[in-house]
DSSP file (Angstrom, degrees, kcal/mol; ACC not computed):
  #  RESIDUE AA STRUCTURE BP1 BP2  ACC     N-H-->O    O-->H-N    N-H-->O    O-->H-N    TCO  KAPPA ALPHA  PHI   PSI    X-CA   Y-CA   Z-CA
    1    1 A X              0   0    0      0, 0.0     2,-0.0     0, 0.0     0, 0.0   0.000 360.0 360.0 360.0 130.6    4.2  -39.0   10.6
    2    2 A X        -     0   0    0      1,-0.1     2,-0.3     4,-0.0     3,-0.1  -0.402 360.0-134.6 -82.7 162.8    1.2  -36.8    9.1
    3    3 A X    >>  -     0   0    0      1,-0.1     4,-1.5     2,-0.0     3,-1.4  -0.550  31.8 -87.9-106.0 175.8   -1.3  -38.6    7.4
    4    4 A X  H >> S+     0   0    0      1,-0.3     2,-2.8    -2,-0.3     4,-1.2   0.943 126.3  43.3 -41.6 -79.5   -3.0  -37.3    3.3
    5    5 A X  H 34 S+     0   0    0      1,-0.3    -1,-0.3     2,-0.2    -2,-0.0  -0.082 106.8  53.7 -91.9  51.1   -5.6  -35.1    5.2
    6    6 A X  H <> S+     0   0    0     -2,-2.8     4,-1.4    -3,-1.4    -1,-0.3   0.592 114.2  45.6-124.0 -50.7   -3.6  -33.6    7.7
    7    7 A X  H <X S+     0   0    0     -4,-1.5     4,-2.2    -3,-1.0    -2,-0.2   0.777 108.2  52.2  -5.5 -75.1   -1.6  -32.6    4.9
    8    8 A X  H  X S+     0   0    0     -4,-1.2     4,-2.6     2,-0.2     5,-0.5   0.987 115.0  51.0 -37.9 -77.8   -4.6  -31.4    2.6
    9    9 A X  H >> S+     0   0    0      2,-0.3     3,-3.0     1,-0.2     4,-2.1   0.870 106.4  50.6 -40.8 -82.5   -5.6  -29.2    6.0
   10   10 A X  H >X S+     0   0    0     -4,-1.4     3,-3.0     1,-0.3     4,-0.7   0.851 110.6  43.8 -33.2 -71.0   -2.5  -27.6    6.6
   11   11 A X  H 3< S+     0   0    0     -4,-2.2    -1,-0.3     1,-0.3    -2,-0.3   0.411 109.8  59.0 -79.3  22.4   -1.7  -26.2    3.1
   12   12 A X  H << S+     0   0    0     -3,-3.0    -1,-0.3    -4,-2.6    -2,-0.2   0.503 110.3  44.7-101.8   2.9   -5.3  -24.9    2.8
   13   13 A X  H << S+     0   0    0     -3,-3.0    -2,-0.2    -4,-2.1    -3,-0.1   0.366 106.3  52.1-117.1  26.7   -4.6  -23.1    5.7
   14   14 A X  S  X S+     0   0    0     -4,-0.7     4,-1.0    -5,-0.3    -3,-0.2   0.629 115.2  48.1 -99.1 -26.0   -1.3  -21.8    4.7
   15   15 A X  H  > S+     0   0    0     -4,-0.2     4,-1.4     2,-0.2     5,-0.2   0.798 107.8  58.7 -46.3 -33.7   -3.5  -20.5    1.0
   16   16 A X  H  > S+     0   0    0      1,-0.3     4,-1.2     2,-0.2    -1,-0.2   0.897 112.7  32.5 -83.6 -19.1   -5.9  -19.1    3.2
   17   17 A X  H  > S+     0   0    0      1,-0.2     4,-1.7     2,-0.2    -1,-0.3   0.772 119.3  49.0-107.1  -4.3   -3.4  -16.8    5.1
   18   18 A X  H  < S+     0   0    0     -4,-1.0    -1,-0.2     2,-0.2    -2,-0.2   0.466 109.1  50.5 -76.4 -20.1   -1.2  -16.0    2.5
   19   19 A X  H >X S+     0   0    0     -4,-1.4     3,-1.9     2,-0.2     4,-1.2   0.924 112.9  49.3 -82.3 -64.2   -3.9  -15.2    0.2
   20   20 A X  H >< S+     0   0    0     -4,-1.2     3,-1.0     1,-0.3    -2,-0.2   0.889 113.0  52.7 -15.8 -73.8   -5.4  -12.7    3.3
   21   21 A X  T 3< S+     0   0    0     -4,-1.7    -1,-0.3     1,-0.3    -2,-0.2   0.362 115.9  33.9 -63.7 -11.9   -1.9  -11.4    3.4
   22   22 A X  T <4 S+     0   0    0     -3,-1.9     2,-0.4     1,-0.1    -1,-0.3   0.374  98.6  74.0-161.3 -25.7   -1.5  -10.5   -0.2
   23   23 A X    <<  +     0   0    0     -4,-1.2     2,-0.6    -3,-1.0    -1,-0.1  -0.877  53.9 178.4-107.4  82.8   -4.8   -9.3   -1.6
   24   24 A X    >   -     0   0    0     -2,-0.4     3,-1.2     1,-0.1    -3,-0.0  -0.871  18.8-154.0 -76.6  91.1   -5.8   -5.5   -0.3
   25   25 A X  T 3  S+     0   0    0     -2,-0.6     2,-0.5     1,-0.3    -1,-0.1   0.915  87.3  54.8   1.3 -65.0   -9.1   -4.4   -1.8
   26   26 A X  T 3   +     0   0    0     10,-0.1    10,-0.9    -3,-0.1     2,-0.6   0.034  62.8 121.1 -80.1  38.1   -8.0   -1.1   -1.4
   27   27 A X  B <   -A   35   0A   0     -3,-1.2     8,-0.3    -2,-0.5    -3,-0.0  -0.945  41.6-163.8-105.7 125.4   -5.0   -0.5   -2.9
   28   28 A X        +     0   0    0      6,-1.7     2,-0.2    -2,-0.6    -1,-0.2   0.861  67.2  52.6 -51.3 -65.8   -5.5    2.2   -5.4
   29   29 A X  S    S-     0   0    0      5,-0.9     5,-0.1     1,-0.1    20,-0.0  -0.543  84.7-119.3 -95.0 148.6   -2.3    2.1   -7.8
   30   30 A X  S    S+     0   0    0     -2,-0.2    -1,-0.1     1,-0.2    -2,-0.0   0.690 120.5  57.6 -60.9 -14.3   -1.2   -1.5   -9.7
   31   31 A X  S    S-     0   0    0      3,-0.0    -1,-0.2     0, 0.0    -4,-0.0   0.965 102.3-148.4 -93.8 -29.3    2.2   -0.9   -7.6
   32   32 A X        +     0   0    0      2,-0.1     3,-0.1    -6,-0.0    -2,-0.1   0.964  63.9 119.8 108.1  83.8    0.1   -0.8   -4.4
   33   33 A X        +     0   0    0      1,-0.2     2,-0.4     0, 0.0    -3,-0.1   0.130  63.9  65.1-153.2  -1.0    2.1    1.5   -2.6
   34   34 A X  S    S+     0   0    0     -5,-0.1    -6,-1.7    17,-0.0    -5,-0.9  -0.968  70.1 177.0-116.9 126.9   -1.1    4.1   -2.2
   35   35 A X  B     -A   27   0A   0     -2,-0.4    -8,-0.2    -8,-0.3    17,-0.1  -0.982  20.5-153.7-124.5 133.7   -4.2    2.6    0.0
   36   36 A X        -     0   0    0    -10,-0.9     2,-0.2    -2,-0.4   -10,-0.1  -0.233  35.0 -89.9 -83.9 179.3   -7.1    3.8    1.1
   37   37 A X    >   -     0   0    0      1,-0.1     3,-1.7     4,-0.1    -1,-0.1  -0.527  43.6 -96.8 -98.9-177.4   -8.9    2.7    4.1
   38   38 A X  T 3  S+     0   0    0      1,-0.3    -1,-0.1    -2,-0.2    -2,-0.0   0.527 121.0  39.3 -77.0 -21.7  -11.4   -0.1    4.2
   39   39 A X  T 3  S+     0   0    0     17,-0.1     2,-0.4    14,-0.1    -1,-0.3  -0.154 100.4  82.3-131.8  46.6  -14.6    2.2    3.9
   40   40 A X  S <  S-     0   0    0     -3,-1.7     2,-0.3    15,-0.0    16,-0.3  -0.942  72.0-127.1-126.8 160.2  -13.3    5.0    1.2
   41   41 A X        -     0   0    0     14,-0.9    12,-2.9    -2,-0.4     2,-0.4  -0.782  24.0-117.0 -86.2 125.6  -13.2    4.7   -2.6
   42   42 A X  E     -B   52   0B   0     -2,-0.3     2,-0.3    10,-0.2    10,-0.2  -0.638  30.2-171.2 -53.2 131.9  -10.1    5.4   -4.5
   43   43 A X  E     -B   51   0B   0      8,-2.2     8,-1.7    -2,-0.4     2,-0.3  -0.911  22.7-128.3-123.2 146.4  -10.6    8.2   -6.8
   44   44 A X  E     -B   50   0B   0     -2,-0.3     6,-0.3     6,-0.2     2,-0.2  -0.570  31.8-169.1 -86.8 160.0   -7.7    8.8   -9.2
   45   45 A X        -     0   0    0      4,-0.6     3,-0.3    -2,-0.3    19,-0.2  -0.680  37.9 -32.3-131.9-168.9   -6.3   12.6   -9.1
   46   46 A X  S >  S+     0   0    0     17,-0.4     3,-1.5     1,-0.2    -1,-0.1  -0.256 118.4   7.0 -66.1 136.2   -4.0   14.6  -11.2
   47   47 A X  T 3  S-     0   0    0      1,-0.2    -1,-0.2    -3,-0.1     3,-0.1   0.961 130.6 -52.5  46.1  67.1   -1.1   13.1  -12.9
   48   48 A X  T 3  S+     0   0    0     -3,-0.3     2,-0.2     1,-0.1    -1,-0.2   0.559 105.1 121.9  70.6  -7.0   -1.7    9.4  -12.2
   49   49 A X    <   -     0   0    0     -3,-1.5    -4,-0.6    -5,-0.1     2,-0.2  -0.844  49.8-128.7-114.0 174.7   -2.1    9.7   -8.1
   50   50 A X  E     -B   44   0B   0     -6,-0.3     2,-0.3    -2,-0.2    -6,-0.2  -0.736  15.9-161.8-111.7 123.9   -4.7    8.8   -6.2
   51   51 A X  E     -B   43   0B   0     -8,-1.7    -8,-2.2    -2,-0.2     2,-0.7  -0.832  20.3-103.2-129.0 174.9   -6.7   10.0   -3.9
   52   52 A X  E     -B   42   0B   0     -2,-0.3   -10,-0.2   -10,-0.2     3,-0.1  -0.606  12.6-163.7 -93.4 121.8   -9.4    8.9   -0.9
   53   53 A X        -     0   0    0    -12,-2.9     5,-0.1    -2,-0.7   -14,-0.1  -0.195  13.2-151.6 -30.2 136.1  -13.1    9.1   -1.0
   54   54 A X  S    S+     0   0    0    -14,-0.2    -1,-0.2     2,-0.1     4,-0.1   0.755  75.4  86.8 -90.7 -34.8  -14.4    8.8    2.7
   55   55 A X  S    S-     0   0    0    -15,-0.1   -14,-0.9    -3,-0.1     2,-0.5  -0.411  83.8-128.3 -51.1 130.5  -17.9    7.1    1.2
   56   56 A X  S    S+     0   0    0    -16,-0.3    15,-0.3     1,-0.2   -15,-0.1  -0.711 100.2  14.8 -11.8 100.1  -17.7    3.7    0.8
   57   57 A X  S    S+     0   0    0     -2,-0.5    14,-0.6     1,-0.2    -1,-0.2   0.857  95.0 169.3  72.0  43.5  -18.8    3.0   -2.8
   58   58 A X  E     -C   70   0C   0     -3,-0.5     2,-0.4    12,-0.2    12,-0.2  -0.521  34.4-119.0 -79.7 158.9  -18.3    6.9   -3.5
   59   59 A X  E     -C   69   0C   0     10,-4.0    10,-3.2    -2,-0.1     2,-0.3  -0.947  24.4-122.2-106.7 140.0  -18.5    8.1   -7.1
   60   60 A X  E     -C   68   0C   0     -2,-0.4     8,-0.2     8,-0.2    15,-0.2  -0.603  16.8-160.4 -70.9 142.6  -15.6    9.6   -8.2
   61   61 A X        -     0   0    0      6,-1.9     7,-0.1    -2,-0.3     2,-0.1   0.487  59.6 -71.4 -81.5 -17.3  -16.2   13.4   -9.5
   62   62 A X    >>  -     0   0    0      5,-0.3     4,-1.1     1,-0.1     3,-0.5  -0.248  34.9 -89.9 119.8 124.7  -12.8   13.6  -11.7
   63   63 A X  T 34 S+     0   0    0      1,-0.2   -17,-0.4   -18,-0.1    -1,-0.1   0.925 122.7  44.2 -48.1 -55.3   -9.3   13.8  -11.7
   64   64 A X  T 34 S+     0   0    0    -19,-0.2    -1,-0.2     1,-0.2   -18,-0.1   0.802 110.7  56.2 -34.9 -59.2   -9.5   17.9  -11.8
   65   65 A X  T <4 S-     0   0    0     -3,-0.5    -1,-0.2     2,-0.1    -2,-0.1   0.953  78.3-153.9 -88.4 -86.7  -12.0   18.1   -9.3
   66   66 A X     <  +     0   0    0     -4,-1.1     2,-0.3     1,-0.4    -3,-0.1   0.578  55.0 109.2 129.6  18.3  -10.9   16.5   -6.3
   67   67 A X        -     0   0    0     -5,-0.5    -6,-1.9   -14,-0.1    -1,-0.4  -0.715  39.8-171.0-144.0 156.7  -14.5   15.6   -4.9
   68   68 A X  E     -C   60   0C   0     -2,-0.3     2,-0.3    -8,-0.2    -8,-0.2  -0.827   9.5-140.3-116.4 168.5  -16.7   12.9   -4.4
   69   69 A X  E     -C   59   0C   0    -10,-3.2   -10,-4.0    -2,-0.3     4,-0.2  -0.952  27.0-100.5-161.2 154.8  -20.1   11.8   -3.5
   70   70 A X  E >   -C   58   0C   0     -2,-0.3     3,-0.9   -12,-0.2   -12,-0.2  -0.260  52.6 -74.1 -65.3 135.7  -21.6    9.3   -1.7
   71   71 A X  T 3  S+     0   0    0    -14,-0.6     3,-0.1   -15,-0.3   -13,-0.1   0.190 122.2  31.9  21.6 119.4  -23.3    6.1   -2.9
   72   72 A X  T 3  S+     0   0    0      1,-0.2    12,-2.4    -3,-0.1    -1,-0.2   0.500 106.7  88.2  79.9  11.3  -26.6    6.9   -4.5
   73   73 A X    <   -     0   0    0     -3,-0.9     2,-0.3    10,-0.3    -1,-0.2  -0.744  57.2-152.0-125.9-173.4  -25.4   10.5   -5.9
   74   74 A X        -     0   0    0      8,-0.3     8,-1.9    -2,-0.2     2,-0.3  -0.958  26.1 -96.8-144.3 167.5  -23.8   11.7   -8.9
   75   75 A X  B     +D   81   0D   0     -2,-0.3     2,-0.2     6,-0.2     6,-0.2  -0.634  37.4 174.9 -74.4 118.4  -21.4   14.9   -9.7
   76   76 A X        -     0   0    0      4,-2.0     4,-0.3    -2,-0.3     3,-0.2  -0.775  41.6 -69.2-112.2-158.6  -22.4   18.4  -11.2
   77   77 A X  S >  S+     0   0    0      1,-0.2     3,-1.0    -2,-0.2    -1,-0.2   0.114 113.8  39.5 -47.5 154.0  -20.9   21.5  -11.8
   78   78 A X  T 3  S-     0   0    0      1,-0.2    -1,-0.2    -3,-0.1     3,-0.1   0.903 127.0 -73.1  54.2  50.1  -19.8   23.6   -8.9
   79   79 A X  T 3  S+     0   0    0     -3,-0.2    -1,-0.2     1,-0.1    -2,-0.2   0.719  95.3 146.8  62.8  -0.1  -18.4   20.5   -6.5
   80   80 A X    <   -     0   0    0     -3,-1.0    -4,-2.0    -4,-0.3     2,-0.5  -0.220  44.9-142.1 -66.8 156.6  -22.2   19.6   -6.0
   81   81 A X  B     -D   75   0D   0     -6,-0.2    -6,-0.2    -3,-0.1     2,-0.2  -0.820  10.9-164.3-127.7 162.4  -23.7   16.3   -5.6
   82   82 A X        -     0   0    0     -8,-1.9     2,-0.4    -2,-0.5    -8,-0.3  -0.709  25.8-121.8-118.2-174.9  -27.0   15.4   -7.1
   83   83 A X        -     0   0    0    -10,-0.2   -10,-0.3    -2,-0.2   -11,-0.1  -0.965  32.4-123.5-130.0 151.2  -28.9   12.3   -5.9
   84   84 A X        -     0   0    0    -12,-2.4     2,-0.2    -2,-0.4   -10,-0.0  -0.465  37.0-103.9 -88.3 165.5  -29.4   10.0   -9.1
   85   85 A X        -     0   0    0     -2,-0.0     2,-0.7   -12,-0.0    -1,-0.1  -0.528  24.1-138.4 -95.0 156.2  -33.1    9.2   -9.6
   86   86 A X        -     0   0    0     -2,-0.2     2,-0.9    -3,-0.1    -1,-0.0  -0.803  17.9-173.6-112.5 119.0  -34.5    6.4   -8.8
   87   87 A X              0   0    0     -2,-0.7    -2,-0.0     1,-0.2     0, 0.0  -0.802 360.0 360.0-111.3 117.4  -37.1    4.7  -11.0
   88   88 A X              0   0    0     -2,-0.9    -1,-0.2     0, 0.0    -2,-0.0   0.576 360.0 360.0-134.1 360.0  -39.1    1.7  -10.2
């Protein structure tokens, strides 16, 4: 016969994988049927889909565009990437 904390133990490690199992970071769209992989950004694209960054923590450029840029830059004109300034 299990005892209270054997009990307790078990279903917090049936939360813990069921939670695992069930919570993606990446999945782009609320129906979660587009994901990217564990180090790209979802960027949204034309007409509601989605597409992947390869940065990690990329900034998106814009649905139009298509484009990204890594971490620590920002978008201009012509598909270019800037790097944002830093002021300290």
């Amino acid at each position: 016969m299990l005892n209270f904390s054997t009990l307790i133990v078990i279903v917090l490690i049936e939360f813990v994988f069921l939670s695992a199992a069930t919570s993606d970071p990446n999945l782009c769209d609320k129906k979660g049927t587009i994901q990217c992989e564990l180090h790209e950004t979802c960027c949204p694209g034309k007409g509601g889909t989605f597409k992947c960054c390869p940065y990690f923590r990329g900034n998106c450029c814009g649905e139009s565009s298509g484009m990204c840029c890594p971490p620590g830059f920002r978008c201009i004109d012509g598909g270019n990437c800037r790097r944002l300034n830093i002021t300290g």
